[in-house]
C-alpha positions as CSV (number, residue, x, y, z in Angstrom):
1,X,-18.4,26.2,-10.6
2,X,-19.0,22.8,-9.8
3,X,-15.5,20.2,-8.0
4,X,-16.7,16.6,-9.7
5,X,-14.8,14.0,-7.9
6,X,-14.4,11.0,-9.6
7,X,-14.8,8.7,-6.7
8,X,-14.7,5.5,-9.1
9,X,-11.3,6.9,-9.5
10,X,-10.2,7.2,-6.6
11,X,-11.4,3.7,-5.5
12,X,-9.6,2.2,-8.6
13,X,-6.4,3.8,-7.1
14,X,-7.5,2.8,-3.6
15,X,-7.6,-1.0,-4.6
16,X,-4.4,-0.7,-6.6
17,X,-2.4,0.4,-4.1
18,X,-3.5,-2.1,-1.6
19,X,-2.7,-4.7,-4.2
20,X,0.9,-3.2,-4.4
21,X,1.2,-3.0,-0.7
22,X,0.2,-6.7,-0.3
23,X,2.6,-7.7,-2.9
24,X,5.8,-5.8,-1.4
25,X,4.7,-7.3,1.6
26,X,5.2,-11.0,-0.3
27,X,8.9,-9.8,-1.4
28,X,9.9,-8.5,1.8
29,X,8.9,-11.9,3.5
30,X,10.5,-13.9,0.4
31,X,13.3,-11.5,0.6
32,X,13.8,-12.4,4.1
33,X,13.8,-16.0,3.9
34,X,16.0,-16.0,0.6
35,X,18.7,-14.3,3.0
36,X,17.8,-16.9,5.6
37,X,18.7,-19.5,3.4
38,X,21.9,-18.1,2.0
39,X,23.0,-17.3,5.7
40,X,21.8,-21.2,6.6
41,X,23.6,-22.6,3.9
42,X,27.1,-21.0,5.6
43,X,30.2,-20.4,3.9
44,X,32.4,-17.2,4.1
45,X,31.7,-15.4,7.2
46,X,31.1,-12.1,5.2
47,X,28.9,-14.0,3.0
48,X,26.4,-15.0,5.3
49,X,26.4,-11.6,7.3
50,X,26.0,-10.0,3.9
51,X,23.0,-12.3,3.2
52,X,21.5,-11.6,6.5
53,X,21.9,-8.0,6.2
54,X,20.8,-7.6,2.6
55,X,17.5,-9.3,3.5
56,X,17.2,-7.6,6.9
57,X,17.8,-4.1,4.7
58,X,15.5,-4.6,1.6
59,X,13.0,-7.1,4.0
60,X,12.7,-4.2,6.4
61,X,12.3,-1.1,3.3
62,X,9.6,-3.4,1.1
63,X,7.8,-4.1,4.6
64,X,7.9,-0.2,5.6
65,X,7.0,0.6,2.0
66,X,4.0,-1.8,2.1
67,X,2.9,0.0,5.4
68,X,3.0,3.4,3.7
69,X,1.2,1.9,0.6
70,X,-1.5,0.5,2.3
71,X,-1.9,3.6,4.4
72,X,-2.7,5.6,1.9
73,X,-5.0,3.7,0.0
74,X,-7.2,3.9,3.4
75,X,-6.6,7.6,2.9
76,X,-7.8,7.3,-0.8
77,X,-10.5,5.1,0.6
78,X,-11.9,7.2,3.2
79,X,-11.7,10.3,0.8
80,X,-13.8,8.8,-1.5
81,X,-16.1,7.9,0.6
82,X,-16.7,11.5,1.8
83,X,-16.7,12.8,-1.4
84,X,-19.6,10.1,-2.5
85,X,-21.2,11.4,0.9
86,X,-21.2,15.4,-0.3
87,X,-22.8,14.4,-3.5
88,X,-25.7,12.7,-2.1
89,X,-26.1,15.5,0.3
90,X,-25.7,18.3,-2.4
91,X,-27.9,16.1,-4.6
92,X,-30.6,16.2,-1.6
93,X,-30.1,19.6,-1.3
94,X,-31.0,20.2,-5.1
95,X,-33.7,18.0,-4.9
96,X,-35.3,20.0,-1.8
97,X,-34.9,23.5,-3.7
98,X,-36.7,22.2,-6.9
């Protein structure tokens, strides 16, 4: 029994996940000048320390999320790398026995 990896696959996967760790790292930033803004703008005490806090909350969770993200797609990354190395190898390896 042959494992075929489909390392195309897993790059595709790879590059979308960085794409959706970038942009939640763009909506943690805007979410954290959005609550900037409100808490600039003044008013009601609670208002502004609910601004400030709902931006430092979702800011800090979309940034941490983005982290995660990204990290994985290195994962998915680096695995299909070494899954593009074992098929050369077993492809040498077939080669040499023929």
């Amino acid at each position: 029994m042959t494992l075929r990896v489909d390392t195309e696959a897993i790059d595709a996967a790879a590059a979308s996940l960085g794409t959706i760790a970038v942009t939640l790292a763009d909506r943690a930033d805007d979410t954290a000048q959005h609550s900037g803004a409100a808490a600039a703008a003044g008013g009601h005490a609670h208002v502004v320390t609910g601004a400030t806090d709902f931006g430092d909350y979702w800011g800090a969770g979309l940034g941490a999320l983005a982290i995660a993200l990204g990290e994985l797609a290195t994962q998915f990354g680096d695995a299909a790398a070494a899954y593009a190395e074992e098929d050369r190898v077993l492809a040498s390896g077939a080669r040499d026995l023929l």
